[in-house]
C-alpha positions as CSV (number, residue, x, y, z in Angstrom):
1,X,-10.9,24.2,-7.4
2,X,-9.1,27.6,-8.0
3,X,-11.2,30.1,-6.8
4,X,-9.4,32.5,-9.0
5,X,-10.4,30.8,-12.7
6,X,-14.3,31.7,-12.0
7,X,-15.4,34.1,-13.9
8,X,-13.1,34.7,-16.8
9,X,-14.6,35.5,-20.2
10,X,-13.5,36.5,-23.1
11,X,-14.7,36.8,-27.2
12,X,-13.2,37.2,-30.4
13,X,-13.2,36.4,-34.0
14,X,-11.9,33.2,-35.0
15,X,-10.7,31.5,-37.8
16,X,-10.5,27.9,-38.9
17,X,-6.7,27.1,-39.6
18,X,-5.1,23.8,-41.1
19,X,-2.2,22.7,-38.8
20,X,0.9,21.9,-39.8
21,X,2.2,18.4,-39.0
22,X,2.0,14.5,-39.4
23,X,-1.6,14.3,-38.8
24,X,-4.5,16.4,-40.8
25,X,-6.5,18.3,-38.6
26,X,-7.5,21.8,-38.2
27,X,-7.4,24.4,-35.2
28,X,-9.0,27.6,-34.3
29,X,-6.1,30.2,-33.5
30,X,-6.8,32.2,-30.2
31,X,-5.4,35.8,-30.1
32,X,-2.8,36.4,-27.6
33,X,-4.6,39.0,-25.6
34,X,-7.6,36.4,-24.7
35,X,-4.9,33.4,-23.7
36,X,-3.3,36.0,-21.4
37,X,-6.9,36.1,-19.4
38,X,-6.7,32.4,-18.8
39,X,-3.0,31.4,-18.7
40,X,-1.5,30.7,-15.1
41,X,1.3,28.4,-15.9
42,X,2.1,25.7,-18.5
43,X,0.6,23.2,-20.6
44,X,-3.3,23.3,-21.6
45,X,-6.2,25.0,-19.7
46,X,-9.6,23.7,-19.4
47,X,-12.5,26.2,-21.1
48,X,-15.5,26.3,-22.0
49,X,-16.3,27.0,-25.7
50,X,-19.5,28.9,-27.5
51,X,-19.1,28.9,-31.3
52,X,-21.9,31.4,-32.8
53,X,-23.6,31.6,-29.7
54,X,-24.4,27.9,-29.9
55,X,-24.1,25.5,-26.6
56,X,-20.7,25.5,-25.0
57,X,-18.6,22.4,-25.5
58,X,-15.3,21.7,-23.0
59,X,-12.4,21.6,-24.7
60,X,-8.6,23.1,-23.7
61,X,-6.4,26.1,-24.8
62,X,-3.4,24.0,-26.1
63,X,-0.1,25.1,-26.6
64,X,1.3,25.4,-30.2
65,X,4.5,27.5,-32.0
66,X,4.2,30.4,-28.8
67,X,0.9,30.4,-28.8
68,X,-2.4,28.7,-28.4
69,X,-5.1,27.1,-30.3
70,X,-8.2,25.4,-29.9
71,X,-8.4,22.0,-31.6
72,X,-11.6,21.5,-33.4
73,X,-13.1,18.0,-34.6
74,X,-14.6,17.1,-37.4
75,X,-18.1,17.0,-35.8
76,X,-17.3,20.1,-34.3
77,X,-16.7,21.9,-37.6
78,X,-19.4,20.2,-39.5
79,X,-21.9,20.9,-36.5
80,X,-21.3,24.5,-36.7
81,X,-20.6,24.6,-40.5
82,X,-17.2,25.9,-39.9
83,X,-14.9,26.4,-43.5
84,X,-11.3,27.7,-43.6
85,X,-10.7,31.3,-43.1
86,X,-14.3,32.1,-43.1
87,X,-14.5,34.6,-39.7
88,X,-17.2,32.9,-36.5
89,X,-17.8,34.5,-33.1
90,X,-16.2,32.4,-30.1
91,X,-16.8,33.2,-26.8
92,X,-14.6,31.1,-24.7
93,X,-14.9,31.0,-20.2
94,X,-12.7,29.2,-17.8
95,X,-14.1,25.3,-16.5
96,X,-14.3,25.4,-13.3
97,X,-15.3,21.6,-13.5
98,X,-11.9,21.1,-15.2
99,X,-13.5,19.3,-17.7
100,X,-14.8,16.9,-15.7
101,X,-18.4,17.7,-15.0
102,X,-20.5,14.1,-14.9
103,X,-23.3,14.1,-16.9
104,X,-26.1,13.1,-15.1
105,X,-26.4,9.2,-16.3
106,X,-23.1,8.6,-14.8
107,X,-23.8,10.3,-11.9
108,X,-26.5,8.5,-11.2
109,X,-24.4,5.0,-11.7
110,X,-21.5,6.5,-9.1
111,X,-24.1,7.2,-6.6
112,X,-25.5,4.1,-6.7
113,X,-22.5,1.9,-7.1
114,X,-19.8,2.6,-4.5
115,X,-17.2,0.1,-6.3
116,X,-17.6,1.7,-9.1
117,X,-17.4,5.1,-7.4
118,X,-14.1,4.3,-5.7
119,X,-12.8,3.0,-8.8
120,X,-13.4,6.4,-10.9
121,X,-11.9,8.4,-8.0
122,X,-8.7,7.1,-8.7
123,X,-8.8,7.8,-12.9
124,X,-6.9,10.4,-14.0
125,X,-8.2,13.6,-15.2
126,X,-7.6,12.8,-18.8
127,X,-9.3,9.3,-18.7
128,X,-12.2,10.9,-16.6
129,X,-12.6,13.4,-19.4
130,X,-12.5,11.0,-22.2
131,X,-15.2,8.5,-20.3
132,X,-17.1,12.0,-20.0
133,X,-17.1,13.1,-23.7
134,X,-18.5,9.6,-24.6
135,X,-21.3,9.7,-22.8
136,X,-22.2,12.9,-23.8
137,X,-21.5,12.2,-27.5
138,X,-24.0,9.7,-27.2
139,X,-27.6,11.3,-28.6
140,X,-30.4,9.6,-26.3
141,X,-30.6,9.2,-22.9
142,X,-30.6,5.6,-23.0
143,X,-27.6,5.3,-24.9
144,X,-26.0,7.4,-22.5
145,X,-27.8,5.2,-19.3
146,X,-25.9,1.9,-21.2
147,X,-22.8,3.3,-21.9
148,X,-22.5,4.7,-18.3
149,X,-23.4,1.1,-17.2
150,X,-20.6,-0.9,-19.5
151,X,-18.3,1.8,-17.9
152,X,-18.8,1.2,-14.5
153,X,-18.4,-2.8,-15.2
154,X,-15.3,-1.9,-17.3
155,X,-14.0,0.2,-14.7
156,X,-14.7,-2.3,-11.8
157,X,-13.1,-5.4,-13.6
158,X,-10.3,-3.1,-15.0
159,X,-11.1,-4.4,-18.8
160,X,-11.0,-0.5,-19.6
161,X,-9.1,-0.5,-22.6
162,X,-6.1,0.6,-21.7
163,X,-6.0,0.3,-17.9
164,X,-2.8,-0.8,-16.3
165,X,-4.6,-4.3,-15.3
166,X,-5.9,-4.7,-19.0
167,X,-2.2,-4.1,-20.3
């Protein structure tokens, strides 16, 4: 962990933008002044996002056009009742979890299963994230209990869609 991504913060006004490009979605642009706080070298960095003062979501400071943007879902949008060029607070801080901090369901399933926790060592970031986000899209605890469960078995017998024993 990089001791020197701890406590950055940062807030400004944002805006919902439609991006340009082959695919329809829509980004919040972050001022230049507030990437500069959290920038250390290329590609994406890992934050920690507060729309409104609501619970902070993970999500990345990606590069687009010289600048940076936060990509923002559908559910996000709808969730905060977010509408194009209408002004919101965001109040963004670095992850020092990279993204990657287990919810406790599947934490529970790594400790237990040692396969399984061998297995997920050796994910990549990315994959670790997405596995992340899905169980803690999921609304109850059980759901998140089961889908932590058909992950682990999916991860053990490498039927994880798209794992390099499954292609």
């Amino acid at each position: 962990m990089n001791s020197s991504i701890t406590n950055k913060t940062a807030e400004f006004t944002g805006f919902l933008h439609e991006a340009a490009g082959p695919m329809h979605h829509y980004v919040i642009v972050v001022p230049e002044d507030v990437c500069l706080v959290f920038r250390e070298g290329k590609g994406a960095v890992r934050i920690l996002c507060s729309i409104n003062g609501a619970e902070e979501f993970p999500c990345a400071l990606n590069p687009r056009q010289g600048g940076y943007v936060i990509i923002s879902s559908k559910q996000l949008i709808k969730k905060h009742k977010l509408a194009p060029h209408v002004a919101f607070n965001v109040r963004v801080r670095s992850d020092v979890h990279d993204g990657l901090q287990l919810p406790e369901e599947l934490l529970e399933v790594l400790t237990q299963d040692d396969h399984f926790s061998f297995e997920f060592e050796k994910l990549l970031p990315g994959r670790k994230r997405g596995l992340i986000y899905y169980i803690r899209s999921a609304k109850t605890v059980d759901t998140r209990i089961k889908r932590s469960l058909e992950i682990a078995e999916k991860v053990k017998t490498g039927s994880l869609h798209g794992s390099k024993q499954n292609d």
